[in-house]
VOGU-3710 file (C-alpha; in Angstrom, 3 decimals, decimal comma):
1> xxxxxxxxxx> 27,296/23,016/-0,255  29,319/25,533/-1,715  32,739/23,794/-0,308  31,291/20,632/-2,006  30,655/21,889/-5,154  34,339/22,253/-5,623  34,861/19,011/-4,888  34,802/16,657/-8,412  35,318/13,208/-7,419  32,871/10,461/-6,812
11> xxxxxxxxxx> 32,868/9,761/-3,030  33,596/6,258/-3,590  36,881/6,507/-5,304  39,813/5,382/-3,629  42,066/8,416/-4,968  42,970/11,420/-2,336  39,640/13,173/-4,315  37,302/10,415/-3,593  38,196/10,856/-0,243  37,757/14,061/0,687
21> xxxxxxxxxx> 34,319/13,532/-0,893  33,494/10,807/0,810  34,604/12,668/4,639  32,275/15,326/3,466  29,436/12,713/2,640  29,801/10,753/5,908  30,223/14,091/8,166  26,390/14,927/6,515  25,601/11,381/7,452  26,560/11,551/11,147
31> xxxxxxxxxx> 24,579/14,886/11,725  21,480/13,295/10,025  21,895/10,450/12,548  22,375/12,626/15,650  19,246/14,823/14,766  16,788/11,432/14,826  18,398/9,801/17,024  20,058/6,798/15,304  23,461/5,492/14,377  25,235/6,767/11,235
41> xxxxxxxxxx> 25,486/3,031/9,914  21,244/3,540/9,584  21,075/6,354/7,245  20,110/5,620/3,986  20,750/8,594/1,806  18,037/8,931/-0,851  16,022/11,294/-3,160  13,674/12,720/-0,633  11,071/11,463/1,654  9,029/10,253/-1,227
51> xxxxxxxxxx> 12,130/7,579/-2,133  13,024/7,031/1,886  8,557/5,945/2,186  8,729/3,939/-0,914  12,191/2,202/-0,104  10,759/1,502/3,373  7,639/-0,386/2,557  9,051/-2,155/-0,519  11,968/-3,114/1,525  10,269/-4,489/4,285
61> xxxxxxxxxx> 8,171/-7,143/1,557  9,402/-10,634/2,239  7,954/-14,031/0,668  6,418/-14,789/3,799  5,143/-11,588/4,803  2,675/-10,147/1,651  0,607/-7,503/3,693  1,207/-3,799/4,673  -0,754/-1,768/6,959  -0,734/1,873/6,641
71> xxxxxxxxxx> -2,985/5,010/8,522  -5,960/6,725/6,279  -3,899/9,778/6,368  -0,386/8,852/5,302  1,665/11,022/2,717  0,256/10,457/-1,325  3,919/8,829/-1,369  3,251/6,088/1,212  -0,220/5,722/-0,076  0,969/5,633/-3,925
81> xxxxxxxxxx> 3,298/3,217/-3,017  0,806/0,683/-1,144  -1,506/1,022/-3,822  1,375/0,146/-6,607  2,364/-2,853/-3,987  -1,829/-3,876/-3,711  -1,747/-3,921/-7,523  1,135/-6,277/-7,513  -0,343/-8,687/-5,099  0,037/-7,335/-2,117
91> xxxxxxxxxx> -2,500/-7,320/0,597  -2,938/-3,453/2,109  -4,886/-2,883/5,467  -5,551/0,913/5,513  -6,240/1,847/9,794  -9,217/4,149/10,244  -8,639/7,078/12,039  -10,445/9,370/14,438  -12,408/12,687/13,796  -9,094/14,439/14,866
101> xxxxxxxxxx> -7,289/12,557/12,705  -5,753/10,067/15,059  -5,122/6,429/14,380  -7,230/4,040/15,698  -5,354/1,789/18,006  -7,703/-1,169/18,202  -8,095/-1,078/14,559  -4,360/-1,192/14,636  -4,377/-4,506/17,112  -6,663/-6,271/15,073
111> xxxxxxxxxx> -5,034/-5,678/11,514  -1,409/-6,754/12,873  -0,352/-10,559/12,347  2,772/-12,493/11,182  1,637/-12,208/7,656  2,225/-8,292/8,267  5,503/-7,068/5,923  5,758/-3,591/8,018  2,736/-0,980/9,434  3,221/2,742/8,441
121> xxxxxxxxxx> 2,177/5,127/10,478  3,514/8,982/10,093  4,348/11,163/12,895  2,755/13,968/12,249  0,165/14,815/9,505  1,242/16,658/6,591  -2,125/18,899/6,171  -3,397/19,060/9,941  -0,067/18,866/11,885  -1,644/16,580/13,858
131> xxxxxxxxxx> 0,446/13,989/15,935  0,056/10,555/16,347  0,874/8,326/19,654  4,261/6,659/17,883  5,275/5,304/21,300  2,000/3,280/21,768  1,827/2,274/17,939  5,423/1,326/18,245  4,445/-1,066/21,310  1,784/-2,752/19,374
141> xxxxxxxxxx> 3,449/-3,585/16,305  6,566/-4,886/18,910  4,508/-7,025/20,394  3,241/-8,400/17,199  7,053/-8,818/15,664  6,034/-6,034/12,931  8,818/-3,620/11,855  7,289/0,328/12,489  7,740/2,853/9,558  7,121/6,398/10,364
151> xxxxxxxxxx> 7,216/8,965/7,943  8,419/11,792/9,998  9,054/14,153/7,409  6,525/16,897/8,865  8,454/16,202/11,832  12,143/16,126/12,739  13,659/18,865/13,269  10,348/21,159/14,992  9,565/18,380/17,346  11,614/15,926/19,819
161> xxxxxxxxxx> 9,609/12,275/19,227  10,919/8,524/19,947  11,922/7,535/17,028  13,842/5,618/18,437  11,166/3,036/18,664  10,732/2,684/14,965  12,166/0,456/12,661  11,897/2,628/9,771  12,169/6,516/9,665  11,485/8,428/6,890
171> xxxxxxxxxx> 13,282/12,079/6,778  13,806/14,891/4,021  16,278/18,080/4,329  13,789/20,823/2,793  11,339/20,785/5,418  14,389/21,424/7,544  15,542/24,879/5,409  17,897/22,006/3,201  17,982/21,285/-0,039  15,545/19,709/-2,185
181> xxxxxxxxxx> 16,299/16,428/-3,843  18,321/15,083/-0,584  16,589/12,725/1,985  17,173/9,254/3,618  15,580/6,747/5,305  16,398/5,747/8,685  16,812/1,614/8,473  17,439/-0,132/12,060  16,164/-3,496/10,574  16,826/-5,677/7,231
191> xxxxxxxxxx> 15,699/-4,246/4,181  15,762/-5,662/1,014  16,650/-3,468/-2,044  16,918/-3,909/-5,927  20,542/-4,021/-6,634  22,308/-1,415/-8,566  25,467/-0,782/-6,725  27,715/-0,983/-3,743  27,127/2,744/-2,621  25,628/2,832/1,180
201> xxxxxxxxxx> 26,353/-1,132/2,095  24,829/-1,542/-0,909  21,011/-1,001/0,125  20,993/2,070/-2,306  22,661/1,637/-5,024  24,086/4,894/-7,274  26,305/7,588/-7,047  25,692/10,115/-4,109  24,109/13,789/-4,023  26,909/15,059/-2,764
211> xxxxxxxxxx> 26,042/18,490/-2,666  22,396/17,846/-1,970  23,827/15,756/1,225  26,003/18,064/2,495  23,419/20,581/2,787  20,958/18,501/4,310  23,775/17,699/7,173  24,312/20,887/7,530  20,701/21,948/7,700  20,345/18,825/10,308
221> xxxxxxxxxx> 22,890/20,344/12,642  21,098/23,961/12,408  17,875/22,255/13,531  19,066/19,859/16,107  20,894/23,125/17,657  17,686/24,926/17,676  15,270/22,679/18,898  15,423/24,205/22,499  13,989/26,977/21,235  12,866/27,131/17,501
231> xxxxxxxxxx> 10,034/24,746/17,917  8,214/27,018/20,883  8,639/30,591/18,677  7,220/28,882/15,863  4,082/27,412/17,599  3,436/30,950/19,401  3,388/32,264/15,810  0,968/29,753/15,108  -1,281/29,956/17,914  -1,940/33,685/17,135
241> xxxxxxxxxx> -2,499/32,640/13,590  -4,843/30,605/14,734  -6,219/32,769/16,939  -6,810/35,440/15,130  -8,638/33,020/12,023  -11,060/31,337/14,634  -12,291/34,944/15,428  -12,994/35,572/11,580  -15,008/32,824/11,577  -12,400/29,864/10,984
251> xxxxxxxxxx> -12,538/25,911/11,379  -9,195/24,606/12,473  -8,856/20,242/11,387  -7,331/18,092/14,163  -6,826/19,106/17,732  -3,405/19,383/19,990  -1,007/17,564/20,128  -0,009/19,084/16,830  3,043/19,891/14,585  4,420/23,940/15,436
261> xxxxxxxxxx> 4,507/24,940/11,762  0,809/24,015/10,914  -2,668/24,796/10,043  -5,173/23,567/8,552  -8,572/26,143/8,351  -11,420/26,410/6,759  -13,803/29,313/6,405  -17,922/28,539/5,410  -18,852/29,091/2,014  -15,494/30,163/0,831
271> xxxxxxxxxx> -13,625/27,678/-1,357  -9,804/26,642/-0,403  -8,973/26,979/-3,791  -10,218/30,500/-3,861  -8,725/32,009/-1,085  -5,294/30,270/-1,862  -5,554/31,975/-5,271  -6,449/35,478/-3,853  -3,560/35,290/-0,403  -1,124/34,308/-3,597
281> xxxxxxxxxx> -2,022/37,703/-5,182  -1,683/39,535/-2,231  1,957/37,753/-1,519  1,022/35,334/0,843  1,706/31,609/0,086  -0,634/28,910/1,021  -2,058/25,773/0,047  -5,317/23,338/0,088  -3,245/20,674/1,119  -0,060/18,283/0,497
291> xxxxxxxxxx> 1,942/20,286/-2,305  2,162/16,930/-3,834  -1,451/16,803/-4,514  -1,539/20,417/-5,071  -3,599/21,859/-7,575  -6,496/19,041/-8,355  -9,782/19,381/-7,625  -10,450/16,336/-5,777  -11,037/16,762/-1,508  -8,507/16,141/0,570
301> xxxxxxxxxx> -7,925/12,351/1,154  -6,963/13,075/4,993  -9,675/15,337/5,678  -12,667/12,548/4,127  -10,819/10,243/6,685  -11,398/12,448/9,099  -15,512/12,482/8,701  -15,601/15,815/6,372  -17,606/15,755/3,677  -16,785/16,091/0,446
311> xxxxxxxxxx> -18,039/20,088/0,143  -16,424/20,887/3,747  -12,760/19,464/2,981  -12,738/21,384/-0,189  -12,709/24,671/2,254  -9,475/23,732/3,367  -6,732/25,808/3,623  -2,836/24,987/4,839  -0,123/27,521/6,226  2,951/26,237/6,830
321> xxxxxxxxxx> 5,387/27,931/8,987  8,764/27,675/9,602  11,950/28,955/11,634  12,100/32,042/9,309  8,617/33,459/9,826  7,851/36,128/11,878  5,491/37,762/13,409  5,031/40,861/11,152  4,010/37,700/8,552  1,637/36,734/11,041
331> xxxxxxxxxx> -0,107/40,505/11,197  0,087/41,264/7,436  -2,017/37,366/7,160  -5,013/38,405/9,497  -4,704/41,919/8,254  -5,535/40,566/4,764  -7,512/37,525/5,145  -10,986/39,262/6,236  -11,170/41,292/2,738  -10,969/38,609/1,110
341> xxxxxxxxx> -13,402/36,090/2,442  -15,521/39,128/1,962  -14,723/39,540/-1,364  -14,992/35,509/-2,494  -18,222/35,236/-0,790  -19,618/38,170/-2,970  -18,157/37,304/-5,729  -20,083/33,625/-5,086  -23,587/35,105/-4,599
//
């Protein structure tokens, strides 16, 4: 990032500058392809994952296809986005899932037909880190002609999935230690996009991040390097977490197979919001849920889906890990945590 900050021209100039910006640009772009899986000709450089969901169901809308079918738990980005497209005509099918979170598969059957624009269905939830079968969803809407869109956001990079079996991948470089603001979607079949420019065979139109980008290449390369190893330290760090918060009493959402870098708790009688609030004054970071839904009130959409009522998702509690935690973290978190259940439930009495 630092090499491209020194770097002033716009990647698509023709001059010696524009160049050298654009090398930089498409070296970012190959190891983005090699960490999913895909050919460099796929990536879509966008904005984020938010951008890559959005681009990939509104892309995927034809005249003769008008419906979308997405999972009760998707990202508030996919979700926003099918609601904006249901307001504007659009006919959404949302799949019910199981207590653990897991879509349901003959839901899934019955919902496709060749009215069907594109079914979304992420890879691994964003609050439970709970996995869902991509390879069998992927056969179903193959055997229906339905392009697949997976958000895999909460994914690449800690886990090794098929994505190559998707149509439509959705990716972001700062849940993989990149850059915020740099993402791209992963496009293997025709997309239609609003025009705006020629930039990226013209499917996304405007001048490139080019700083963003070349940090989130480089961050791809780090965690496609790592992913012998990285992924298996990180979910012994969480197992112990988890360990350790079932013995204080502790109700872990969603069963294995699940995401290495999450958890999703929740402790009787002791608000989420409250104990977020009191591990953020004692210098641990947490969080009820998505960070883009972070701070209301409201219970967890994926959690309600789930069977929890209303009282019981608002208990919820998220800790994310990642290739930098460790396991002193993981000590001064269980050392902490029993005080202050003790102290929130006394202070509720």
């Amino acid at each position: 990032m630092a090499a491209a900050l020194e770097l002033s021209a716009n990647p698509s100039s023709v001059h010696e500058e524009g160049r050298k910006a654009r090398d930089r640009l498409e070296r970012a772009r190959a190891e983005v392809a090699a960490l999913v899986g895909a050919s460099r000709d796929d990536v879509i450089f966008t904005s984020g994952g938010t951008e890559a969901n959005a681009l990939a169901l509104r892309g995927a809308i034809t005249a003769a296809r008008r419906r979308v079918v997405v999972s009760a738990v998707e990202h508030p980005s996919v979700r926003a986005t099918a609601d904006a497209l249901g307001a504007e005509g659009v006919t959404v099918t949302v799949l019910p899932v199981d207590g653990a979170g897991v879509v349901s598969l003959e839901a899934l059957e019955a919902a496709l037909g060749r009215d069907v624009a594109v079914v979304s269905v992420q890879a691994a939830n964003h609050e439970t880190g709970v996995l869902q079968p991509i390879a069998e969803v992927a056969a179903r809407a193959r055997a229906a002609s339905v392009p697949l869109h997976v958000d895999a956001v909460q994914a690449v990079g800690k886990l090794e999935l098929p994505l190559e079996v998707a149509d439509f991948v959705s990716v972001s470089a700062h849940k993989l230690g990149g850059p915020a603001g740099a993402g791209a979607l992963i496009a293997r079949a025709p997309l239609a996009v609003i025009a705006g420019g020629h930039q990226q065979r013209g499917r996304r139109g405007g001048t490139e991040n080019l700083v963003g980008l070349c940090g989130f290449g480089a961050a791809a390369g780090v965690a496609r390097a790592a992913l012998s190893h990285a992924p298996l330290q990180m979910r012994l760090l969480r197992d112990r977490l988890q360990v350790g918060l079932v013995a204080l009493g502790g109700r872990v959402h969603g069963h294995e197979p699940r995401s290495p870098g999450t958890l999703s708790v929740a402790f009787a009688g002791v608000p989420g919001e409250l104990l977020v609030q009191s591990l953020d004054l004692a210098g641990i970071a947490a969080s009820t849920g998505a960070a883009c839904s972070s701070g209301t009130i409201t219970p967890s959409p994926v959690l309600l889906a789930m069977g929890l009522a209303p009282a019981l998702a608002r208990q919820a509690v998220r800790f994310s890990l990642g290739p930098t935690t460790t396991a002193a973290e993981i000590t001064e978190v269980l050392a902490v945590v029993p005080a202050l259940l003790t102290r929130i439930r006394a202070a509720l009495e």
